[in-house]
N, C-alpha and C positions, 0 to 999 in steps of 0.2 A: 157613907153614901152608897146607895143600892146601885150596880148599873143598871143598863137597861135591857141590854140582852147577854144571855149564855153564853155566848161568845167571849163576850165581855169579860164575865166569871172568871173564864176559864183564862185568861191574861191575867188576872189581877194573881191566878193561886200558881203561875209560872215560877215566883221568886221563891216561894214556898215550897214548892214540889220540887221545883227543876226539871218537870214535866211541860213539853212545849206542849200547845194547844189543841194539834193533833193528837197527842198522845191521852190527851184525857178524856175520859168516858163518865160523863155526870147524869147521875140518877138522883130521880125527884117523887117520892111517892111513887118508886116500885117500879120507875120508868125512864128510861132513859131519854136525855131531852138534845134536842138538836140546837145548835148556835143560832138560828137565827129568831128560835121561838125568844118571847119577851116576858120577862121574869117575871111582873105582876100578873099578867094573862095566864100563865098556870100556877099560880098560886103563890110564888117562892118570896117571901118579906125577910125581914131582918127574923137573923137568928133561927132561921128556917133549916131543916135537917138537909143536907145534902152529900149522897156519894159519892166521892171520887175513886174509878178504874182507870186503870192503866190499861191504856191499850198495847198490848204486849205487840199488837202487827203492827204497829207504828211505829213503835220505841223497836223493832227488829228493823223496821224498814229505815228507819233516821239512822239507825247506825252502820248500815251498810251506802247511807248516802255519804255518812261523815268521813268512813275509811275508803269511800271513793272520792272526796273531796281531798281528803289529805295524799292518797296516794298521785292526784293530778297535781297538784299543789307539786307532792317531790319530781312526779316527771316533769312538769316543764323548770324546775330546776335542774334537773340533770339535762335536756337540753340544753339551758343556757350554760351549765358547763364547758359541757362536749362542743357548743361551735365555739367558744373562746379557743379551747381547745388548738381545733380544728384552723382558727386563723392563726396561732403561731407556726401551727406548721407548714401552711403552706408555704411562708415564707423560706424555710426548710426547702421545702420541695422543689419551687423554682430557682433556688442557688444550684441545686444538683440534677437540673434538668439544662439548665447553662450550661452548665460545664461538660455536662456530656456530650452536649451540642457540638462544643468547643474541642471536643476529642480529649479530655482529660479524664483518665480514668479514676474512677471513686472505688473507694473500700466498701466491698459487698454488705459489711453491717450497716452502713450509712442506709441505706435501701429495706434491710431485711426490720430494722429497729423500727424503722417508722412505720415499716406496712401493719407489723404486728401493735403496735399503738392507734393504729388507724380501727386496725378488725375488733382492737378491744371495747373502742367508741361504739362501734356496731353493733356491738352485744348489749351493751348498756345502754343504746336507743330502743334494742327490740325489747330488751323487758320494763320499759317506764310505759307508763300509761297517763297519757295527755288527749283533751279532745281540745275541740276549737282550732282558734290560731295557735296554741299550741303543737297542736296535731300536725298543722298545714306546716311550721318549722320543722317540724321532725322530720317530714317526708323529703322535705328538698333538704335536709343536712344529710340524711342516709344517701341522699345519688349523689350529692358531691363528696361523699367520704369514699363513696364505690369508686366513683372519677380519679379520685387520688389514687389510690390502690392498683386500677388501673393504667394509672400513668407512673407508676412506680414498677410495676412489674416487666413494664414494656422498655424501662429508661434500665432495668438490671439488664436485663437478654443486650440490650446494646452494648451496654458497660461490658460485660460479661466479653463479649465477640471482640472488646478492643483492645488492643497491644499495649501494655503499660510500658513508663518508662524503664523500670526498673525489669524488665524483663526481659534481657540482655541473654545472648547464647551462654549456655553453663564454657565454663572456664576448661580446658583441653585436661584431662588427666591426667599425672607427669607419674612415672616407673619409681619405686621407693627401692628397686634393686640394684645393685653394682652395675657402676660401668665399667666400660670394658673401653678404655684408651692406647689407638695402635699409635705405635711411634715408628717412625719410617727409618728413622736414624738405626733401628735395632737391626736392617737388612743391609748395614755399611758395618758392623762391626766386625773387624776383622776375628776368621777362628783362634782360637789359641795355641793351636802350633804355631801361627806367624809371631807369637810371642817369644819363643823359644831363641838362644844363641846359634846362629850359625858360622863354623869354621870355613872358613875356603883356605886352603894353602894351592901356591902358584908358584910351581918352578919353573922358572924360563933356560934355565942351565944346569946340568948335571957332571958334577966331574970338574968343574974348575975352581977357581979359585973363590974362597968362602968369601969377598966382595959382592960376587955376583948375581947372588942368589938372592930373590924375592920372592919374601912373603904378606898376602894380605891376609888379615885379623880383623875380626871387629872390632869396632872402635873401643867399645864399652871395656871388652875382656882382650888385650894382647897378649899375643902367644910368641915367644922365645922358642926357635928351633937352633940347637948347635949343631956343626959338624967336626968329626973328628980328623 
C-alpha cells in the first residue's frame, strides 16, 4: 500500500534507515519534495525511483538534543541524590546544634566533616544541568545546602569559645632534683669533746689519814689513787 503523503514515506523508511523524519531529505525526479506534497499529484507509484539524503543539520542537531536530554536525564538524578543526601544530614546537624545550645562541647571534625560534605554537594549541583522543575529543585537545594554551612560555621566559632570539660588547669610541675631535708634534731647534737672521759679528782684533806681522802671518777672508767 502506497501512502498518501511524503511524510508518510518518510515514517514508513524510519525502521530501515534509523533516520527519524526530520532527518531525511527525499528527492523525486531531480527534486526534492516536501511532507505534505501528495504522492500521486507529483508523480511517485509503486516502484518509483526515489532518493533518500540525510540531512546532516538534523542528524547534528538530534544529537546535540539527545546529549542534552541525557545530560538532564543524569542531572536531575544527581539532584535526587544530593537532597537524599542532604536529609540525613540534617538530622546530623540539629543533634549538634542541641548540644551546643546545651553548653556541651563537640569535636571540631564533627563540624569540619560535614561542612566539607556539604561544599562537595555544591559542586556537584553547579556542574549538572537540569531545566524545568528540575531546575526549580536545584535552586532551593543550593540555599538550603548554603543555610547548613552557615549554620555550621556559626555553631564551630561558639563551640570553639566554649570551655570543655576536659580542660582542667595543667597539673603543677613537681622538681625531679634532690631534696634537701633539714632535721632540727642535728642543732641538739652534742660536739664530740662532750664525748670525751672526764677525770675530776677532789681532795678534801691533805696530810691525814688515808681514810679520809675522796675521790670522784666517772663512773664508766674508775681510778685508784694510793698513798704512800
Amino acid at each position: 500500500m502506497i501512502p498518501e503523503l511524503l511524510g508518510d514515506l518518510k515514517k514508513l523508511l524510519v525502521q530501515d534507515t534509523s533516520l527519524q523524519p526530520r532527518q531525511q531529505r527525499l528527492q523525486y525526479k531531480g527534486k526534492e519534495r516536501n511532507d505534505n506534497e501528495v504522492l500521486r499529484e507529483v508523480g511517485l507509484k509503486d516502484k518509483s525511483k526515489v532518493v533518500l539524503v540525510e540531512d546532516v543539520a538534523s542528524s547534528e542537531k538530534r544529537l546535540i538534543e539527545l546529549r542534552k536530554a541525557e545530560a538532564t536525564m543524569k542531572g536531575s538524578k544527581t539532584v535526587s541524590e544530593v537532597q537524599q543526601l542532604v536529609d540525613r544530614i540534617s538530622g546530623q546537624i540539629a543533634s549538634i546544634e542541641s548540644a551546643v545550645i546545651q553548653g556541651r562541647k563537640q569535636n571540631e571534625s564533627e563540624f569540619t566533616g560535614l561542612i566539607d560534605v556539604l561544599m562537595s554537594q555544591l559542586v556537584k549541583l553547579d556542574s549538572s544541568k537540569v531545566d524545568g522543575e528540575a531546575n526549580v529543585k536545584k535552586r532551593i537545594l543550593v540555599r538550603r545546602i548554603q543555610k547548613y554551612v552557615e549554620t555550621l560555621d556559626a555553631l564551630l566559632l561558639r563551640n570553639n569559645s566554649m570551655k570543655g570539660q576536659n580542660d582542667a588547669a595543667p597539673p603543677r610541675a613537681q622538681s625531679n632534683g634532690p631534696r634537701v631535708r633539714f632535721d632540727s634534731s642535728a642543732q641538739k647534737r652534742p660536739s664530740p669533746s662532750a664525748n670525751k672521759p672526764v677525770i675530776t679528782t677532789t681532795w678534801e684533806s691533805f696530810g691525814t689519814s688515808n681514810s679520809g681522802s675522796k675521790v670522784a671518777t666517772p663512773a664508766s672508767e674508775p681510778l685508784l689513787i694510793q698513798w704512800d
